[in-house]
Biopython code that builds the backbone (N, CA, C, O; Angstrom):
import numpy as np
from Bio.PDB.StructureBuilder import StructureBuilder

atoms = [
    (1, "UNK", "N", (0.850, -1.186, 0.000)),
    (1, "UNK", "CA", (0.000, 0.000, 0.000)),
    (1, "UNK", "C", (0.889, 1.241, 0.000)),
    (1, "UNK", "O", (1.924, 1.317, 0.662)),
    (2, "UNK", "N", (0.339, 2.364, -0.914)),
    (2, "UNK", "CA", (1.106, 3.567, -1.006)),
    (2, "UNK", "C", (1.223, 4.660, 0.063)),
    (2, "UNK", "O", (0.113, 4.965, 0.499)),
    (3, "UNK", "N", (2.278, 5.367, 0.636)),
    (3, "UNK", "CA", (2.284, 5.837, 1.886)),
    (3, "UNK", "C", (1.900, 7.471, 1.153)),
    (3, "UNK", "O", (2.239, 7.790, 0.013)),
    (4, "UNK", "N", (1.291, 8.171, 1.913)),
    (4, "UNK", "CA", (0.794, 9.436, 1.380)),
    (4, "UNK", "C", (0.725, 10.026, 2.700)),
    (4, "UNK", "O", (-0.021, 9.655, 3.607)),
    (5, "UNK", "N", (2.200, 11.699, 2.764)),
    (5, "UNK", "CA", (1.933, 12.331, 3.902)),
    (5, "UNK", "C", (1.368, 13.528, 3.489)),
    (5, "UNK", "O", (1.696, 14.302, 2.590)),
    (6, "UNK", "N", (0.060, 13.562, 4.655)),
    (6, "UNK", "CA", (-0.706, 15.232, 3.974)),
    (6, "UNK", "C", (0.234, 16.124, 5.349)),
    (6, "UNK", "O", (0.640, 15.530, 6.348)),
    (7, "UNK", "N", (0.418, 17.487, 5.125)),
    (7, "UNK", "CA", (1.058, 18.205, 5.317)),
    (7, "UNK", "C", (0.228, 19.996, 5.759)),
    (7, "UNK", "O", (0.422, 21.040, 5.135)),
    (8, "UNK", "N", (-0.605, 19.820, 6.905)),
    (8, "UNK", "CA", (-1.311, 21.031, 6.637)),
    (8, "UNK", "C", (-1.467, 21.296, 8.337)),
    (8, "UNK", "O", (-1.466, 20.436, 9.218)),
    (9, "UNK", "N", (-1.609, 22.878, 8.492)),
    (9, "UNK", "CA", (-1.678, 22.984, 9.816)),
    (9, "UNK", "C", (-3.603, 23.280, 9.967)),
    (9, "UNK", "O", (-4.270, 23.347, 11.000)),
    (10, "UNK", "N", (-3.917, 23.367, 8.964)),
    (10, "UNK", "CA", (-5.667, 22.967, 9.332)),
    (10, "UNK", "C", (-6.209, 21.767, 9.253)),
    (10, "UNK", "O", (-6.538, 21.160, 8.234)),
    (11, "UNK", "N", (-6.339, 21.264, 10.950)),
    (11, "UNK", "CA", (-6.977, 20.163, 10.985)),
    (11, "UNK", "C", (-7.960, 19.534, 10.127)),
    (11, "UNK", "O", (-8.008, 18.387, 9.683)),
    (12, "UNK", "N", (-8.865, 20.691, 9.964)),
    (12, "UNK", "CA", (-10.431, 20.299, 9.004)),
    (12, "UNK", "C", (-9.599, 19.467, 7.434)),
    (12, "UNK", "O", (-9.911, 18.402, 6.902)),
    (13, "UNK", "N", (-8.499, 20.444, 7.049)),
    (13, "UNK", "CA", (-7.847, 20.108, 5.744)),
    (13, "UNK", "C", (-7.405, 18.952, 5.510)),
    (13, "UNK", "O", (-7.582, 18.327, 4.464)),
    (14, "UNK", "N", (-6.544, 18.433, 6.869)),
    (14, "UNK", "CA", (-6.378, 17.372, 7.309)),
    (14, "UNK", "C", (-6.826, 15.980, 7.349)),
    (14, "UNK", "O", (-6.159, 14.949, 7.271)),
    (15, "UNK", "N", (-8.502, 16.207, 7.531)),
    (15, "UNK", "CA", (-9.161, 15.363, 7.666)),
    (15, "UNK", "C", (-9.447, 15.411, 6.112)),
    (15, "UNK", "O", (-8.778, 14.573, 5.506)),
    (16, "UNK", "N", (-9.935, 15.867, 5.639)),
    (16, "UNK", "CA", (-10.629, 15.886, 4.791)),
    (16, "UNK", "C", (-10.043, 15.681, 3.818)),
    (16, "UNK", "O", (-10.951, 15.205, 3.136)),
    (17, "UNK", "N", (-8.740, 15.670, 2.879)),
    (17, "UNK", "CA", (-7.753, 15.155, 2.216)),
    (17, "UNK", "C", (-7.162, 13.117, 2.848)),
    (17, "UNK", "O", (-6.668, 12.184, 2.215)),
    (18, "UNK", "N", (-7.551, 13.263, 4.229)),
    (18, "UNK", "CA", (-7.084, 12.137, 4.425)),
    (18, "UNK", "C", (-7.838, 10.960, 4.025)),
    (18, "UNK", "O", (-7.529, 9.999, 3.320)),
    (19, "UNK", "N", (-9.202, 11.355, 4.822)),
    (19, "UNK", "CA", (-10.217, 10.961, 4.207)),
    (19, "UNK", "C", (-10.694, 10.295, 2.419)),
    (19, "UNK", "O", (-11.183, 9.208, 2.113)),
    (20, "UNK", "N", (-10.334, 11.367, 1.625)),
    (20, "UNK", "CA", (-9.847, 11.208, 0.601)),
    (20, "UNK", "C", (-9.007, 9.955, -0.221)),
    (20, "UNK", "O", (-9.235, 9.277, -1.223)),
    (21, "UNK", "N", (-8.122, 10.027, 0.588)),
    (21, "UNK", "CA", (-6.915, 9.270, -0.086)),
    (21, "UNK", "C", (-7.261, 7.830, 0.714)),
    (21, "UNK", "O", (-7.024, 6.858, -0.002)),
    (22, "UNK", "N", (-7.644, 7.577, 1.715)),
    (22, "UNK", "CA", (-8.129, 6.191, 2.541)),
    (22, "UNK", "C", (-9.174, 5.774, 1.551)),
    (22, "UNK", "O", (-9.022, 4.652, 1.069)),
    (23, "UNK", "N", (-10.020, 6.351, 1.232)),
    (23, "UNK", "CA", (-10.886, 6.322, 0.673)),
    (23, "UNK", "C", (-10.479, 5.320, -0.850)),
    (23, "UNK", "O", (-11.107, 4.416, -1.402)),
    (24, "UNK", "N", (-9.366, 5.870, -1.120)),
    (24, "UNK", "CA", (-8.800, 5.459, -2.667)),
    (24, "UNK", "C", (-7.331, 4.374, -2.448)),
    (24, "UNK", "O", (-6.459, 3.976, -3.220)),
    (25, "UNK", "N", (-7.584, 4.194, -1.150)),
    (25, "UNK", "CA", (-6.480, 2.909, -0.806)),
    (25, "UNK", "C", (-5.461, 3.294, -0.284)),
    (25, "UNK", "O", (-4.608, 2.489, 0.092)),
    (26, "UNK", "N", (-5.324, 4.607, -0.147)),
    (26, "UNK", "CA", (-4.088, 5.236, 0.354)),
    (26, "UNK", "C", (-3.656, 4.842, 1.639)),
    (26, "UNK", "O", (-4.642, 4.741, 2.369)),
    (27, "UNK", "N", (-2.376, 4.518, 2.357)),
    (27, "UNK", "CA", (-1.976, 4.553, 3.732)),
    (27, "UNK", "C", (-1.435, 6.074, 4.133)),
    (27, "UNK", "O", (-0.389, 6.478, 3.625)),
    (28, "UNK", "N", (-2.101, 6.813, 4.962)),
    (28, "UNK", "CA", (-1.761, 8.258, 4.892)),
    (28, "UNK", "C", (-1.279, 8.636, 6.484)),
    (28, "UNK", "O", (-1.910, 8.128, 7.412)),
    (29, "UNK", "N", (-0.130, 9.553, 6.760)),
    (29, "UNK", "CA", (0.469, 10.026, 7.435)),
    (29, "UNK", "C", (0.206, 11.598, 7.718)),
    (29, "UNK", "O", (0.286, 12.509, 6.894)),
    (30, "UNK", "N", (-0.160, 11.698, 9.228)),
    (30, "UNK", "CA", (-0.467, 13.183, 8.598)),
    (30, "UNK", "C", (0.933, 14.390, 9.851)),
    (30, "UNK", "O", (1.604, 14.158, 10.856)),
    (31, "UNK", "N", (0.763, 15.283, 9.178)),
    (31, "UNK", "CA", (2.047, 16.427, 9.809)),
    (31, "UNK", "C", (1.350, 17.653, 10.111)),
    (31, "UNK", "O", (0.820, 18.124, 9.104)),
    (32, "UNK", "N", (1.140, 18.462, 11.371)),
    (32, "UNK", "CA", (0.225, 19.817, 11.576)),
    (32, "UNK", "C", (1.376, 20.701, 11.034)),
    (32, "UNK", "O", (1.043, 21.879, 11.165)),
    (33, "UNK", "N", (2.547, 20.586, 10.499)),
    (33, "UNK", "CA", (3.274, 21.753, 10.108)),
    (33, "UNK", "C", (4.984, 21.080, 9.416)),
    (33, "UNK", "O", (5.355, 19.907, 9.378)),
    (34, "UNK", "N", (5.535, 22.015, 9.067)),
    (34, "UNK", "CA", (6.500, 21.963, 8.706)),
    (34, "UNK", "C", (8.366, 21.031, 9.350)),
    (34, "UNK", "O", (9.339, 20.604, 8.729)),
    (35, "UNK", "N", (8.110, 21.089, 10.408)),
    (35, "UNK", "CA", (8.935, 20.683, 11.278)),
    (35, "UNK", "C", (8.546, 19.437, 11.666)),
    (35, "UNK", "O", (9.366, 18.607, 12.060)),
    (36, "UNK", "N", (7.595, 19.262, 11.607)),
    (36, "UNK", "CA", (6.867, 18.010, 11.585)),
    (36, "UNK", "C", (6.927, 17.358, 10.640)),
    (36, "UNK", "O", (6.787, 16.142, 10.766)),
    (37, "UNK", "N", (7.100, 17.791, 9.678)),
    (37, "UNK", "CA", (6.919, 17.213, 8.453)),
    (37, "UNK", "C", (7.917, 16.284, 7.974)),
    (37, "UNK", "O", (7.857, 15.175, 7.444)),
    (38, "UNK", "N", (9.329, 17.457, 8.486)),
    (38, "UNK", "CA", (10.092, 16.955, 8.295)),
    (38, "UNK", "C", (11.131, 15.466, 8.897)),
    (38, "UNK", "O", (11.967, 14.727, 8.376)),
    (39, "UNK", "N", (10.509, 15.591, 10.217)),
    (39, "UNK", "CA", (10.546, 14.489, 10.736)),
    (39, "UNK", "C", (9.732, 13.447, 10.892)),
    (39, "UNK", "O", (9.970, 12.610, 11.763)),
    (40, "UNK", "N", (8.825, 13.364, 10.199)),
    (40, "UNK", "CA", (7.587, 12.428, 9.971)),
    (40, "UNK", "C", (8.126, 11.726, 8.580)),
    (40, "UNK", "O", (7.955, 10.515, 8.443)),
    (41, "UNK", "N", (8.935, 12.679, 7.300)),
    (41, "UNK", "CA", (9.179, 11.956, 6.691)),
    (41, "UNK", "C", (10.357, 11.278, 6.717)),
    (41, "UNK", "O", (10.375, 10.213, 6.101)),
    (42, "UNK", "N", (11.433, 11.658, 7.325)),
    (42, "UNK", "CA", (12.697, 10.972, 7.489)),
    (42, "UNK", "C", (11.684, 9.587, 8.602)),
    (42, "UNK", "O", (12.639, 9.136, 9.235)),
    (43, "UNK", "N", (11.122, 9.224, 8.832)),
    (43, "UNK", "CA", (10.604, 8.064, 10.186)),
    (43, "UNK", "C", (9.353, 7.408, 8.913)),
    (43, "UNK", "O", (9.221, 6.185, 8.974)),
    (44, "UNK", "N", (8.576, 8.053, 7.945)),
    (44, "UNK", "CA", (7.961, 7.207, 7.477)),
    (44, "UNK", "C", (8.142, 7.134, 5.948)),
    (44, "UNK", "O", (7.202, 6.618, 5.344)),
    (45, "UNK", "N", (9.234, 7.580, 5.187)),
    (45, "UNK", "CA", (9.355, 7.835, 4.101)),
    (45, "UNK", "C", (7.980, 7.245, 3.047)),
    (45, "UNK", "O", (7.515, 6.245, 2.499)),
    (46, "UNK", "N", (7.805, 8.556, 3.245)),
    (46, "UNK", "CA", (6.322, 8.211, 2.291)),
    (46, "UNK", "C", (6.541, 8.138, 0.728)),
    (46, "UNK", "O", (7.590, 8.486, 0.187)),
    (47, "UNK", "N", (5.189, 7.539, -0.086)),
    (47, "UNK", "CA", (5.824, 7.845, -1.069)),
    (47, "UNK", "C", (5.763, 9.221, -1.887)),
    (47, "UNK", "O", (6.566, 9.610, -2.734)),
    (48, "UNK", "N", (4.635, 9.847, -1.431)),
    (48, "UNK", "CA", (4.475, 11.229, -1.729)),
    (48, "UNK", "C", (3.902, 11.646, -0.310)),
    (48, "UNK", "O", (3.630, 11.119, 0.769)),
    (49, "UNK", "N", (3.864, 13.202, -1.071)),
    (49, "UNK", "CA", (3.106, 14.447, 0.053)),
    (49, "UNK", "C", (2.530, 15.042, -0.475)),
    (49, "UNK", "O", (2.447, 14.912, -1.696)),
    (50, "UNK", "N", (1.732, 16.153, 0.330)),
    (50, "UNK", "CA", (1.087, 17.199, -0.346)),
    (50, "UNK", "C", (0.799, 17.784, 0.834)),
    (50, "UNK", "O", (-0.021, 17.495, 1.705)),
    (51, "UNK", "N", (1.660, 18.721, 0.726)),
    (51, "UNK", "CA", (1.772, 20.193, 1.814)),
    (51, "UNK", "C", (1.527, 21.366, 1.214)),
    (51, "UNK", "O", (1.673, 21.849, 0.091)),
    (52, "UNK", "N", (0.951, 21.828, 2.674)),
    (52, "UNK", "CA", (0.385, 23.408, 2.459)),
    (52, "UNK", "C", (1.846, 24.359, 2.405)),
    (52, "UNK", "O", (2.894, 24.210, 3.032)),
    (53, "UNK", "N", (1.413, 25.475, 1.301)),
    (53, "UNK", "CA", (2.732, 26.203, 1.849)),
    (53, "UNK", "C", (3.091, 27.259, 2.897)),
    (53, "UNK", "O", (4.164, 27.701, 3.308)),
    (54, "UNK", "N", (1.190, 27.624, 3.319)),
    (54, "UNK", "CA", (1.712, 28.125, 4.594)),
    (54, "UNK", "C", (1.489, 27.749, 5.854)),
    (54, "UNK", "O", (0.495, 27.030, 5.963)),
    (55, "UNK", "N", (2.125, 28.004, 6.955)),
    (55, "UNK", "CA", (2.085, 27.456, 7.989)),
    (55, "UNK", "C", (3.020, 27.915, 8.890)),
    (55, "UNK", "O", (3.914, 28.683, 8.535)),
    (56, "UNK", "N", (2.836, 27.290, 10.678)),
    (56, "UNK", "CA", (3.558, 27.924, 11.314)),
    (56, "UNK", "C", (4.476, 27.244, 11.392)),
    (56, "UNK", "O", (4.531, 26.275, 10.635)),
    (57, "UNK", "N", (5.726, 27.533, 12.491)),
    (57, "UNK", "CA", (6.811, 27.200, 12.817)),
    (57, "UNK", "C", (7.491, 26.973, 11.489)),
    (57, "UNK", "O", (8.617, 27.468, 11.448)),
    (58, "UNK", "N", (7.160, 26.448, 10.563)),
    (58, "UNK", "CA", (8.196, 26.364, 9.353)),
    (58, "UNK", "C", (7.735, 25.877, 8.045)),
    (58, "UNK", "O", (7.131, 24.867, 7.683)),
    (59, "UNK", "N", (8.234, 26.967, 7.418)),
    (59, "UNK", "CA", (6.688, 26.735, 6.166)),
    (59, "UNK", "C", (6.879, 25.646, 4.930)),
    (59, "UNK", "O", (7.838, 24.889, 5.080)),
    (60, "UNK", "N", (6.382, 25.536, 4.174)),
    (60, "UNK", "CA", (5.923, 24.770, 3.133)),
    (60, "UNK", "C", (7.671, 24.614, 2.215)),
    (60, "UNK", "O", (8.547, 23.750, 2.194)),
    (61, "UNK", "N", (7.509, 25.783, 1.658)),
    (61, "UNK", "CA", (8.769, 26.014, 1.404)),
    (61, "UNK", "C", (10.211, 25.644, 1.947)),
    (61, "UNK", "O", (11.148, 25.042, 1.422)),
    (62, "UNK", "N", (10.092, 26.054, 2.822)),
    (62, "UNK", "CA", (11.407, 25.231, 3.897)),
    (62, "UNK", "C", (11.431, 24.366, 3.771)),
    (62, "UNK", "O", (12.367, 23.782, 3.225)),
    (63, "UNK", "N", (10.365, 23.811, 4.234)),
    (63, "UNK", "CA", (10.429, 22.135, 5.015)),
    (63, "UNK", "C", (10.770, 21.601, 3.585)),
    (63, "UNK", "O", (11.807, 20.956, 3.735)),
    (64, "UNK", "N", (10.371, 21.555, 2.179)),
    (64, "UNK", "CA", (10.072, 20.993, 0.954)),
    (64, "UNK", "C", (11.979, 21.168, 0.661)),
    (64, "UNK", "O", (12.643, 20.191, 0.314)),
    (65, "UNK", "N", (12.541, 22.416, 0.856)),
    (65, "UNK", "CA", (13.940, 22.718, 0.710)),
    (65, "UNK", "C", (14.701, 21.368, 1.915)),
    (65, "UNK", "O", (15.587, 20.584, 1.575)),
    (66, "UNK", "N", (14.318, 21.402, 2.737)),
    (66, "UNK", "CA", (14.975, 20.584, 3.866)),
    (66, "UNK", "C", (14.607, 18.684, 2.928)),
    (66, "UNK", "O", (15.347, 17.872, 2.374)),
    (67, "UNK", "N", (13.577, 18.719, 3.123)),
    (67, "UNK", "CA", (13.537, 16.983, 2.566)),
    (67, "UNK", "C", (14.031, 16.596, 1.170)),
    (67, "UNK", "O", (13.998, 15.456, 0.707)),
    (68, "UNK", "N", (14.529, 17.772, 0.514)),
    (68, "UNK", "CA", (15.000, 17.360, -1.136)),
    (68, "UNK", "C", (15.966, 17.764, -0.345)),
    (68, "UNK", "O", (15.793, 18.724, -1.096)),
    (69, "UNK", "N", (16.899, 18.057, 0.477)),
    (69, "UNK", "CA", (18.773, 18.252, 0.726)),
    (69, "UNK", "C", (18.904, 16.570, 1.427)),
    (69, "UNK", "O", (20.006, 16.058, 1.620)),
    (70, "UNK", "N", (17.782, 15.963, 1.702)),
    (70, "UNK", "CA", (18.254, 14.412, 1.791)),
    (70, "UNK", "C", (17.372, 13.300, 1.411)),
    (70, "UNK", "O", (17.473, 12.141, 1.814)),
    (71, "UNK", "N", (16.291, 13.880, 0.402)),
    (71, "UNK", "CA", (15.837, 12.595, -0.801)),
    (71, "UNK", "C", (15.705, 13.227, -2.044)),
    (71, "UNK", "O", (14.536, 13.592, -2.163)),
    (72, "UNK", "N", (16.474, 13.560, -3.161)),
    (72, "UNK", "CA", (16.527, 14.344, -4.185)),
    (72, "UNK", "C", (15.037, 14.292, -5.068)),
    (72, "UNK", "O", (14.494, 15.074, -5.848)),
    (73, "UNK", "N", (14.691, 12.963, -4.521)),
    (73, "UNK", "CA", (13.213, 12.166, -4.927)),
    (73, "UNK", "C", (12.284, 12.503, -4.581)),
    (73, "UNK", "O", (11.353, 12.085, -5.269)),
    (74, "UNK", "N", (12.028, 13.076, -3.830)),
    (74, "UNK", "CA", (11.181, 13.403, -3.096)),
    (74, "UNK", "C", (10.042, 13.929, -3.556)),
    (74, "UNK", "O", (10.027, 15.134, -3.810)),
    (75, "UNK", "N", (8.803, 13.086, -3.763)),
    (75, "UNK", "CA", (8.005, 13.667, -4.435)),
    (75, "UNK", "C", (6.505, 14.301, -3.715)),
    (75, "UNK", "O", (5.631, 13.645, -3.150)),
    (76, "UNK", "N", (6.552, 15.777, -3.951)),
    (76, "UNK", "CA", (5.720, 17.002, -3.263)),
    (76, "UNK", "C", (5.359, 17.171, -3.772)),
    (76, "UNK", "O", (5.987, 17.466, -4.789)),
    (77, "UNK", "N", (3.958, 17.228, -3.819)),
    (77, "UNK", "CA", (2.442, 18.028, -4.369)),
    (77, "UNK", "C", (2.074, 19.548, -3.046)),
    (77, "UNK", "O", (1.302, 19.472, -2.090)),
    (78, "UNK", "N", (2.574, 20.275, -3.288)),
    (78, "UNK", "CA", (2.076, 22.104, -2.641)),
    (78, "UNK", "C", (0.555, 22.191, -2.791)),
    (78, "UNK", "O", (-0.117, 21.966, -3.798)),
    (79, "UNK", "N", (0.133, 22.590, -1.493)),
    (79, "UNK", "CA", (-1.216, 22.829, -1.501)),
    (79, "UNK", "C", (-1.274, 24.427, -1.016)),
    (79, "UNK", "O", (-0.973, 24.950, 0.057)),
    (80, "UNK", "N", (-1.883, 25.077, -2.495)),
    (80, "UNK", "CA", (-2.110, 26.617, -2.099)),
    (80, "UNK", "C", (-3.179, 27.350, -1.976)),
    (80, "UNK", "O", (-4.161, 27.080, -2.667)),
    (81, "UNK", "N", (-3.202, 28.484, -1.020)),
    (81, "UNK", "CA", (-4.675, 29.353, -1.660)),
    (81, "UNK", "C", (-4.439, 29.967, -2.712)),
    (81, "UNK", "O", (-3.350, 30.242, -3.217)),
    (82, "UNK", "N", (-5.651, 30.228, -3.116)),
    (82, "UNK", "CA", (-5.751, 31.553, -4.106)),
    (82, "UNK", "C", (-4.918, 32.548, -3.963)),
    (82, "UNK", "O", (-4.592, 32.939, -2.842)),
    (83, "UNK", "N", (-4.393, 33.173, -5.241)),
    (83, "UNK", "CA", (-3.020, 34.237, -5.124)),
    (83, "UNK", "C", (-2.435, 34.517, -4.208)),
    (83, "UNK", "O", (-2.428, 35.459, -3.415)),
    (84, "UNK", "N", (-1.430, 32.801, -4.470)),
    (84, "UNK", "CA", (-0.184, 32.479, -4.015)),
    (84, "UNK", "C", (0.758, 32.141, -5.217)),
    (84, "UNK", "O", (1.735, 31.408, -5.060)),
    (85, "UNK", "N", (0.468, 32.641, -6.298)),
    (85, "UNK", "CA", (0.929, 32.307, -7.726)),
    (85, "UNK", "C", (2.771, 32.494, -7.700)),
    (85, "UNK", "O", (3.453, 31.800, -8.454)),
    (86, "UNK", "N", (3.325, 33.372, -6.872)),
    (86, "UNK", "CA", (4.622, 33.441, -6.438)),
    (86, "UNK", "C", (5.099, 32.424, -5.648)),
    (86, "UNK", "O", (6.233, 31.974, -5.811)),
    (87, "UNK", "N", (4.456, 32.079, -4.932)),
    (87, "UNK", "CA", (4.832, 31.130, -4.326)),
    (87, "UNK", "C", (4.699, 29.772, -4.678)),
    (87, "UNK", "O", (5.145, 28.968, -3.860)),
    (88, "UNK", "N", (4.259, 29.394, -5.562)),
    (88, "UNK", "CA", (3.727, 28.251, -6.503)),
    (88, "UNK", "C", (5.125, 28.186, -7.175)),
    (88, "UNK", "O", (5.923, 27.261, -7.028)),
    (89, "UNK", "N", (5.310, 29.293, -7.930)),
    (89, "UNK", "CA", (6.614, 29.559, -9.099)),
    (89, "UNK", "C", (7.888, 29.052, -8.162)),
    (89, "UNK", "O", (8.839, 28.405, -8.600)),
    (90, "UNK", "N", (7.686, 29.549, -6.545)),
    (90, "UNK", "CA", (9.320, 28.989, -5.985)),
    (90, "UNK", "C", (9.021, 27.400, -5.640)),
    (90, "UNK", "O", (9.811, 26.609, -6.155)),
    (91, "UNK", "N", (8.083, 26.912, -4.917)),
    (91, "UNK", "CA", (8.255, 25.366, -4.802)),
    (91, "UNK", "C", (8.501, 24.947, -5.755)),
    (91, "UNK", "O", (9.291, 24.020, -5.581)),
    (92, "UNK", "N", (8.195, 25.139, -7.109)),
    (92, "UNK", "CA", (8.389, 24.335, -8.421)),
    (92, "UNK", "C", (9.676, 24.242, -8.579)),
    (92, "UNK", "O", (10.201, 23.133, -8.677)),
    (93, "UNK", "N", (10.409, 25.408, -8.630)),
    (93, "UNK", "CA", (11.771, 25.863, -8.921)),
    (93, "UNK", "C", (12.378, 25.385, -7.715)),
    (93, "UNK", "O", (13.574, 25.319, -8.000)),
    (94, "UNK", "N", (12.222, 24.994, -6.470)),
    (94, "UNK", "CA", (12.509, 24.541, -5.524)),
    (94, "UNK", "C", (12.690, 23.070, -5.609)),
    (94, "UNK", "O", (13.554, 22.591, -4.875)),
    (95, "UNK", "N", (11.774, 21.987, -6.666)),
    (95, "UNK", "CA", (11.232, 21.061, -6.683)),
    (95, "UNK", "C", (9.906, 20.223, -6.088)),
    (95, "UNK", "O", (9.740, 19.057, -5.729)),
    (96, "UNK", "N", (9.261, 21.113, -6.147)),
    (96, "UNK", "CA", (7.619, 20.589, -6.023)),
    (96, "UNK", "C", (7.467, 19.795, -7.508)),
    (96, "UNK", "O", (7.797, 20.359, -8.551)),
    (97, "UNK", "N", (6.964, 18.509, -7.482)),
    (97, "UNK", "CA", (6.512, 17.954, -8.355)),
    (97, "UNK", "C", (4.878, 18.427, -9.124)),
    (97, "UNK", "O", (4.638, 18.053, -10.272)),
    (98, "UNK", "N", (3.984, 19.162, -8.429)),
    (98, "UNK", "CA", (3.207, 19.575, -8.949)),
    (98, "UNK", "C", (2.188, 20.580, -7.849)),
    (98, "UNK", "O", (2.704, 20.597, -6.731)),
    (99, "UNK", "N", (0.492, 21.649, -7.937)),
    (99, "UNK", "CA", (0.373, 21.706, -6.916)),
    (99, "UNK", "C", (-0.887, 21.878, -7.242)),
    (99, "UNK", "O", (-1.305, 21.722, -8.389)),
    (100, "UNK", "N", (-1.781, 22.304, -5.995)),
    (100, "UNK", "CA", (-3.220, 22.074, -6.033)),
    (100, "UNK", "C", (-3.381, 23.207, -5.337)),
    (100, "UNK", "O", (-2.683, 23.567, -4.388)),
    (101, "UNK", "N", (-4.679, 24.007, -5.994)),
    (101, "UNK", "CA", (-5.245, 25.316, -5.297)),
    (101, "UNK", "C", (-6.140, 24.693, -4.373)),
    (101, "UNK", "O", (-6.786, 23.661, -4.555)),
    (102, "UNK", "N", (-6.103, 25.629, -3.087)),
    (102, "UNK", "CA", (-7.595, 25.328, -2.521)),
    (102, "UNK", "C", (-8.523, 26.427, -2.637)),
    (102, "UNK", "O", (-8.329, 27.598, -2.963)),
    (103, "UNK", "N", (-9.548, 25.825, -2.311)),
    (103, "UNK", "CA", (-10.066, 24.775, -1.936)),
    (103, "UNK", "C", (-10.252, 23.502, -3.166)),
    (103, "UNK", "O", (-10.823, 23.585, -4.253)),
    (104, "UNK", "N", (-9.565, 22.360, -2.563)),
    (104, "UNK", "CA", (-9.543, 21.632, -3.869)),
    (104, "UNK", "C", (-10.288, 20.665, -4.322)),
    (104, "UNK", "O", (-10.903, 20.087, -3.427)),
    (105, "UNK", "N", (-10.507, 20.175, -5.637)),
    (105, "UNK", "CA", (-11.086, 19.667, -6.230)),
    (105, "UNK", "C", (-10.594, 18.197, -5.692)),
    (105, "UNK", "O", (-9.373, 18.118, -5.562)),
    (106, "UNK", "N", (-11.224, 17.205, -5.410)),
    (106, "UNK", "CA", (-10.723, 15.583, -5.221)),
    (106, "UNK", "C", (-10.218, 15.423, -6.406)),
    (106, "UNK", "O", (-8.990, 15.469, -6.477)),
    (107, "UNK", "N", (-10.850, 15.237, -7.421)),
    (107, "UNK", "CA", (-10.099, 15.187, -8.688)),
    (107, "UNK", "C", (-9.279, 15.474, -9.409)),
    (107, "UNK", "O", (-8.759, 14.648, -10.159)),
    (108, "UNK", "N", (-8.933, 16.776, -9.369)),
    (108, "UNK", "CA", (-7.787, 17.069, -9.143)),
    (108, "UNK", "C", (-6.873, 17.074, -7.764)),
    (108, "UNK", "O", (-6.133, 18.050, -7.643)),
    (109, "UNK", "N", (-6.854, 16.251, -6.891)),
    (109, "UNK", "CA", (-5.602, 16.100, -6.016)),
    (109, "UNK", "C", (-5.342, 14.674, -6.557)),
    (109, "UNK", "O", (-4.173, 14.606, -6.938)),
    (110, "UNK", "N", (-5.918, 13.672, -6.705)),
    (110, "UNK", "CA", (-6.280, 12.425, -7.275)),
    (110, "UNK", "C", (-5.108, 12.502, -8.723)),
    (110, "UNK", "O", (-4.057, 11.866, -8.639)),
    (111, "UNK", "N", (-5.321, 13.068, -9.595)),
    (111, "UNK", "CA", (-4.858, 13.498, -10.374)),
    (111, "UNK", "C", (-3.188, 13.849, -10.640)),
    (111, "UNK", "O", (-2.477, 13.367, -11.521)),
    (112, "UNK", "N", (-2.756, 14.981, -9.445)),
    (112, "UNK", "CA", (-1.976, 15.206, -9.536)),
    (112, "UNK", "C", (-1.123, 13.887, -8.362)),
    (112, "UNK", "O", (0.063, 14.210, -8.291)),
    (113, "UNK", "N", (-1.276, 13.163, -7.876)),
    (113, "UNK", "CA", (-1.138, 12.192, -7.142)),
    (113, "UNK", "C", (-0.753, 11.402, -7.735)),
    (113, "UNK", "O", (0.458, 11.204, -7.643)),
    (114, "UNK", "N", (-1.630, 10.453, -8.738)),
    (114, "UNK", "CA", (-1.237, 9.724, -9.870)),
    (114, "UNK", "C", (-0.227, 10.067, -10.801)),
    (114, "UNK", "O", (0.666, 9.382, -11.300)),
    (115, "UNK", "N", (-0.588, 11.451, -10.964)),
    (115, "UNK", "CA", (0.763, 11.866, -11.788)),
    (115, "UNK", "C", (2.480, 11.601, -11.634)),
    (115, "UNK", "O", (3.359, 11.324, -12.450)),
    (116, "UNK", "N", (2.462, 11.854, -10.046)),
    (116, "UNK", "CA", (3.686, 12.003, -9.602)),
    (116, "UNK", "C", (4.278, 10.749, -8.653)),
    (116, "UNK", "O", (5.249, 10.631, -7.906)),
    (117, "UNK", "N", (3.114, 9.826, -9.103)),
    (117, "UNK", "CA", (3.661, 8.142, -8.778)),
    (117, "UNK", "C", (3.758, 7.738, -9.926)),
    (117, "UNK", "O", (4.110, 6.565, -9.799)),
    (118, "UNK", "N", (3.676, 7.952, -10.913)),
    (118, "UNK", "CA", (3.938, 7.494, -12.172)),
    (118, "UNK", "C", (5.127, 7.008, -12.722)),
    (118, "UNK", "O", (5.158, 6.639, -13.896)),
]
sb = StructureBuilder()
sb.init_structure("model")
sb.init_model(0)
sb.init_chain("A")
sb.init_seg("    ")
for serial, (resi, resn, name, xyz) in enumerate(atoms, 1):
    if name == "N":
        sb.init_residue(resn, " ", resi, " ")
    sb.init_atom(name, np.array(xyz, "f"), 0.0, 1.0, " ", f" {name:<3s}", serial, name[0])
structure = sb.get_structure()
């Protein structure tokens, strides 16, 4: 079974993405933030993520910079609000494998999920 860490400091988001992916067979891991994240994935190396990019103690960005300086692989799906379009442009360039606006579509997270296990 595929390991999937969601990455968000809103609980509701949390659930509701997790939900999601259980739903579609997923084994899912979840992180309230960045620092977390990062040590959730060095302990469960998932096979993807999909983190918010903002958040406290340490944001989206960071944490995404921190887990590609020790899995070059690392494959991240960014979860953004609405005009965060700058910030979209640096995870990519950072190495985000792809990202999802919220509030999001299942189908498209589904989507970009499949994509980046491919």
């Amino acid at each position: 079974m595929l390991k999937i860490m969601v990455v968000d400091d809103a609980q509701f988001m949390r659930v509701r993405l997790t939900k999601l992916l259980t739903g579609h067979g997923y084994d899912v891991v979840e992180a309230e933030n960045g620092a977390q994240a990062v040590e959730s994935y060095r302990a469960n190396t998932p096979d993807a993520v999909l983190m918010d990019i903002t958040m406290p103690e340490k944001d989206g960005l960071t944490a995404l910079a921190e887990i590609r300086s020790f899995d070059a692989n690392a494959r991240v799906i960014m979860l953004t609000a609405l005009g965060q379009e700058s910030m979209v442009i640096q995870a990519v360039q950072a190495g985000a494998r792809d990202y999802v606006v919220k509030p999001f579509d299942p189908d498209r997270v589904m989507g970009a999920l499949q994509k980046v296990l491919s």
